[in-house]
Wavefront OBJ file of the C-alpha trace (Angstrom):
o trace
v 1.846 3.864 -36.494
v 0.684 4.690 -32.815
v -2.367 6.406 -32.688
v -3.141 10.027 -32.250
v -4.985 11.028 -29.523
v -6.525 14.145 -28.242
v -4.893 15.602 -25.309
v -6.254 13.992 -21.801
v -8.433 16.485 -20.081
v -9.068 14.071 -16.910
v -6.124 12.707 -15.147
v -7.642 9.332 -16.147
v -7.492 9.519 -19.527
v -3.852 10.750 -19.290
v -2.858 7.859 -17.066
v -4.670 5.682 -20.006
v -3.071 7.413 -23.006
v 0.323 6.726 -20.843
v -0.619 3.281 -20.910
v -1.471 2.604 -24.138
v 0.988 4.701 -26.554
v 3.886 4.612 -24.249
v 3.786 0.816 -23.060
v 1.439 -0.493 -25.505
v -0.862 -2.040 -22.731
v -4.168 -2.595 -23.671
v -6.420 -0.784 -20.636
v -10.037 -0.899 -19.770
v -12.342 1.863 -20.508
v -13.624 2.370 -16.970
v -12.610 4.066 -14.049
v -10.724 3.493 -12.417
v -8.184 2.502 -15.178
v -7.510 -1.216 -15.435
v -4.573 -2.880 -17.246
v -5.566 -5.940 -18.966
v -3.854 -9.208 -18.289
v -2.796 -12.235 -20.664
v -1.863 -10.468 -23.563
v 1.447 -8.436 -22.743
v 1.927 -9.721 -19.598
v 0.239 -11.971 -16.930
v 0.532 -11.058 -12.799
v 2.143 -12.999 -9.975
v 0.037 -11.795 -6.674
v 1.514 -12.389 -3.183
v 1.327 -10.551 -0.062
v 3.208 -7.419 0.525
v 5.479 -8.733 3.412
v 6.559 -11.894 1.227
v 6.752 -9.941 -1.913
v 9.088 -7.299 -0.182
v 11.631 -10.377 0.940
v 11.299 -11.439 -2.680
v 12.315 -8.314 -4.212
v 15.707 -8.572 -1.680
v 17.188 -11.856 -2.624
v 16.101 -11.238 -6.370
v 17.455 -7.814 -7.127
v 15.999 -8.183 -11.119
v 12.598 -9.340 -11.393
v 10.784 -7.327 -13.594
v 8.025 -4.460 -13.014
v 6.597 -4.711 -9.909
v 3.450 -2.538 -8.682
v 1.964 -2.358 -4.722
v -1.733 -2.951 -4.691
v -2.958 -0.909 -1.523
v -4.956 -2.696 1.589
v -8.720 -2.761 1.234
v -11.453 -2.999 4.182
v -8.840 -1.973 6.851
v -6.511 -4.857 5.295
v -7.958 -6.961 8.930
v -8.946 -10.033 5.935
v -5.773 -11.924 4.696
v -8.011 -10.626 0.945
v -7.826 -6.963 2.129
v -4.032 -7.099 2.723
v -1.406 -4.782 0.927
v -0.316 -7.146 -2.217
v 2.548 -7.329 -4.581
v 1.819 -7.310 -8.277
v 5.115 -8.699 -10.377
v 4.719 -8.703 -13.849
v 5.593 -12.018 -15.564
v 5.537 -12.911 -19.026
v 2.140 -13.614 -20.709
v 1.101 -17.511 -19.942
v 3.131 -17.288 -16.717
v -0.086 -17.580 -14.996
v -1.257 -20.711 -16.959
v 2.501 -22.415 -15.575
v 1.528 -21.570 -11.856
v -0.543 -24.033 -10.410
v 1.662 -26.712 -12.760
v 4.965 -25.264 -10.683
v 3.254 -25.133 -7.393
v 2.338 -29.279 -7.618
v 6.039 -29.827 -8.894
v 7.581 -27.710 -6.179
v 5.306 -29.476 -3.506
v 3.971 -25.887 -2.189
v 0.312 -27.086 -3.478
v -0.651 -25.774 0.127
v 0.287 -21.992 -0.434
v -2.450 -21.354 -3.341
v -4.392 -18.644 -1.008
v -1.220 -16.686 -0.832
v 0.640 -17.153 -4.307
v -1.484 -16.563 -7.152
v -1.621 -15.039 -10.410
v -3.635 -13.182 -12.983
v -3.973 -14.027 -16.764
v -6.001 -14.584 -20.042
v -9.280 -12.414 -19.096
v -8.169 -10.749 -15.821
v -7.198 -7.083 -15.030
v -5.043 -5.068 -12.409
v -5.415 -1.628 -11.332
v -3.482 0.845 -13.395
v -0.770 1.922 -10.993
v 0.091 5.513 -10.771
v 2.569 7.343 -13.512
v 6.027 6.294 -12.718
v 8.420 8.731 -11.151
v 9.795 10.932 -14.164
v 7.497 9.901 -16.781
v 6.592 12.381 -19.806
v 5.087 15.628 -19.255
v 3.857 15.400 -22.715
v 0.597 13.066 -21.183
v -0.332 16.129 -18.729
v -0.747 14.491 -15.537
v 1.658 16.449 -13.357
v -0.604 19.209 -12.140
v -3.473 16.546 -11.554
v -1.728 15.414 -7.936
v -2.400 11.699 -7.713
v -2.326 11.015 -4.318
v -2.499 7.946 -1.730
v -6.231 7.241 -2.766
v -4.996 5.292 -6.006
v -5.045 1.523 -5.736
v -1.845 0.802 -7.140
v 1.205 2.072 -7.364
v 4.745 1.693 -8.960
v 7.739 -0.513 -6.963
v 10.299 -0.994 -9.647
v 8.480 0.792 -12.113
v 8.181 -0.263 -16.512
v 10.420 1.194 -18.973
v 8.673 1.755 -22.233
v 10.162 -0.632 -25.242
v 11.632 -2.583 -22.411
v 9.220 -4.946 -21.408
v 8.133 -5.472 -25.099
v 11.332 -7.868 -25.517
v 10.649 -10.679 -23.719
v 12.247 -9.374 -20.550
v 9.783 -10.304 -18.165
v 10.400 -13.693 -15.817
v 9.337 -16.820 -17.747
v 10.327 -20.507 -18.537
v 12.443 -22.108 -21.086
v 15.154 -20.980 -23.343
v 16.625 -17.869 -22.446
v 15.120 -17.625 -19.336
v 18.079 -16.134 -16.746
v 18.499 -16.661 -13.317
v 18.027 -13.012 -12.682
v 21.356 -11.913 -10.699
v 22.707 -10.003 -14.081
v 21.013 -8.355 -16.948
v 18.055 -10.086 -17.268
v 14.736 -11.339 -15.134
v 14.893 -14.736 -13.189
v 13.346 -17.862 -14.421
v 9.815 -18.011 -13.354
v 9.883 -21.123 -11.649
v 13.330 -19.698 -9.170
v 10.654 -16.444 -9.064
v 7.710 -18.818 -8.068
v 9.794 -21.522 -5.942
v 11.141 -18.055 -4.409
v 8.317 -16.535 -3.610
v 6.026 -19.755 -2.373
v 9.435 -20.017 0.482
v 9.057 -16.253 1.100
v 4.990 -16.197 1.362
v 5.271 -19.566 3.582
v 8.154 -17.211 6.115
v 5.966 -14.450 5.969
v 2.804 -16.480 7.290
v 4.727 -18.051 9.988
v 5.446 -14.669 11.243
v 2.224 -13.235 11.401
v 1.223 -16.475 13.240
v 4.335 -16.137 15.540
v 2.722 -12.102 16.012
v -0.782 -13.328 16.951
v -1.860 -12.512 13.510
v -3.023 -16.055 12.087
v -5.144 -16.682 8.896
v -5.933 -19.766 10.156
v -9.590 -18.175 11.388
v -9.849 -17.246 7.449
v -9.811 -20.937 6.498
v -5.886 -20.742 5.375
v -4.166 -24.198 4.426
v -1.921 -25.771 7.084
v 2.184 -24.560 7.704
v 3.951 -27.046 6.344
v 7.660 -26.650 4.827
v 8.207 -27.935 1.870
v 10.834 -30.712 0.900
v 11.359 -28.498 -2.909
v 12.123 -25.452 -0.976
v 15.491 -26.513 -0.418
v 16.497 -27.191 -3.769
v 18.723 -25.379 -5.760
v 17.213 -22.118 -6.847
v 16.867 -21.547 -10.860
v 15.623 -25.477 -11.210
v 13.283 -26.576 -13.796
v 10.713 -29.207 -14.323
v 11.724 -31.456 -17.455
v 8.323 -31.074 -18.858
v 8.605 -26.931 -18.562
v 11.722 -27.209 -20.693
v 10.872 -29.101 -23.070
l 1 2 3 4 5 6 7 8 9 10 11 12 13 14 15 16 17 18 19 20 21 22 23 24 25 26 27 28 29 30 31 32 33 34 35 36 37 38 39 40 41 42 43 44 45 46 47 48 49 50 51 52 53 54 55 56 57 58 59 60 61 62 63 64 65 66 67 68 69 70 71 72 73 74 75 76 77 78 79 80 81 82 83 84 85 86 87 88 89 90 91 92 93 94 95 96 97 98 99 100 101 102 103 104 105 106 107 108 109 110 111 112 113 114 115 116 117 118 119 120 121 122 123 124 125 126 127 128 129 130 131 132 133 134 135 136 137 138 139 140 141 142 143 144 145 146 147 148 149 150 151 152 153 154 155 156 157 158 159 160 161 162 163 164 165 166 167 168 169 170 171 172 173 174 175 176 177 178 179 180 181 182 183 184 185 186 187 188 189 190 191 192 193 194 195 196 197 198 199 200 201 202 203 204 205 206 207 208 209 210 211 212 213 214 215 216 217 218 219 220 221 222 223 224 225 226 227 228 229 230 231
């Protein structure tokens, strides 16, 4: 039986009582509100420009928040990033993909968050409840997330979410792609994006960034797994 909880008088605890009866997300008790990773979901962090290209060639991928830019987003760290939502132990899989995929060099831009990490609780999707009382509270550009292809409460909750193994889809019908097509997607996408900003005097080679290299794995067929993922 869900719990009962007072009305929210902050629009804080709102977003958190959102969180937690509608989702069933455990959340942090601080503020700002954090979403806690590794138990209903883990996080697949990339930058905004790859992430956008992502969410083009794979119209079904699962929730998906925007994390805002930080210090004046100048630091490849304080760049707009792209939060997908995976399913929990994703983020144990991603360095394992990476090596098999040969994209080993792209582990600055393509990483994840699981098992004892948090995100920032995006804003209230467009046409949640009214019920939570968050409407008149005007949350506004200063949050630090906020929703792309916002949940669906009692959706995510059946193993919907991109992942590996049986039943995982290739995610051009009903259901998510198969985390390593998402990953082996993404890794081609964050590589394009990085040659771009280098091609636009923007390089993160004065951050430290790995070498541009393409990989050989990038051209295989999308939606392949690793024997050992499968088995």
């Amino acid at each position: 039986m869900p719990r009962v909880l007072p009305r929210p008088r902050t629009p804080l605890a709102a977003l958190r009582r959102w969180y937690e009866e509608e989702m069933g997300w455990p959340t942090t008790a601080t503020e700002p509100v954090q979403l806690l990773t590794g138990l209903c979901f883990d996080v697949l962090e990339m930058p905004a420009d790859a992430g956008s290209a992502v969410l083009r060639r794979l119209p079904r991928t699962g929730p998906v928040a925007l994390l805002r830019a930080g210090r004046g987003g100048n630091h490849p760290g304080d760049r707009p990033k792209l939060l997908m939502l995976i399913a929990a132990g994703g983020a144990e899989e991603l360095p394992g993909i990476l090596e098999w995929l040969e994209w080993g060099a792209l582990t600055t831009d393509l990483t994840a968050r699981g098992t004892g990490d948090r995100m920032p609780a995006p804003s209230f999707p467009t046409g949640a409840s009214s019920s939570y009382g968050f409407e008149s509270y005007g949350f506004g550009s200063w949050e630090a997330a906020g929703w792309v292809r916002p949940p669906r409460p009692g959706y995510e909750a059946e193993n919907s979410l991109p992942t590996t193994g049986l039943g995982a889809g290739i995610g051009d019908g009903g259901g998510a792609p198969d985390l390593v097509r998402l990953v082996s997607t993404a890794a081609t996408e964050c590589h394009r994006a990085r040659l771009l900003r280098a091609r636009n005097a923007q390089s993160d080679r004065a951050y430290g960034d790995q070498p541009l290299a393409f990989s050989n794995a990038s051209r295989m067929s999308a939606g392949t797994r690793p024997r050992s993922l499968t088995l």
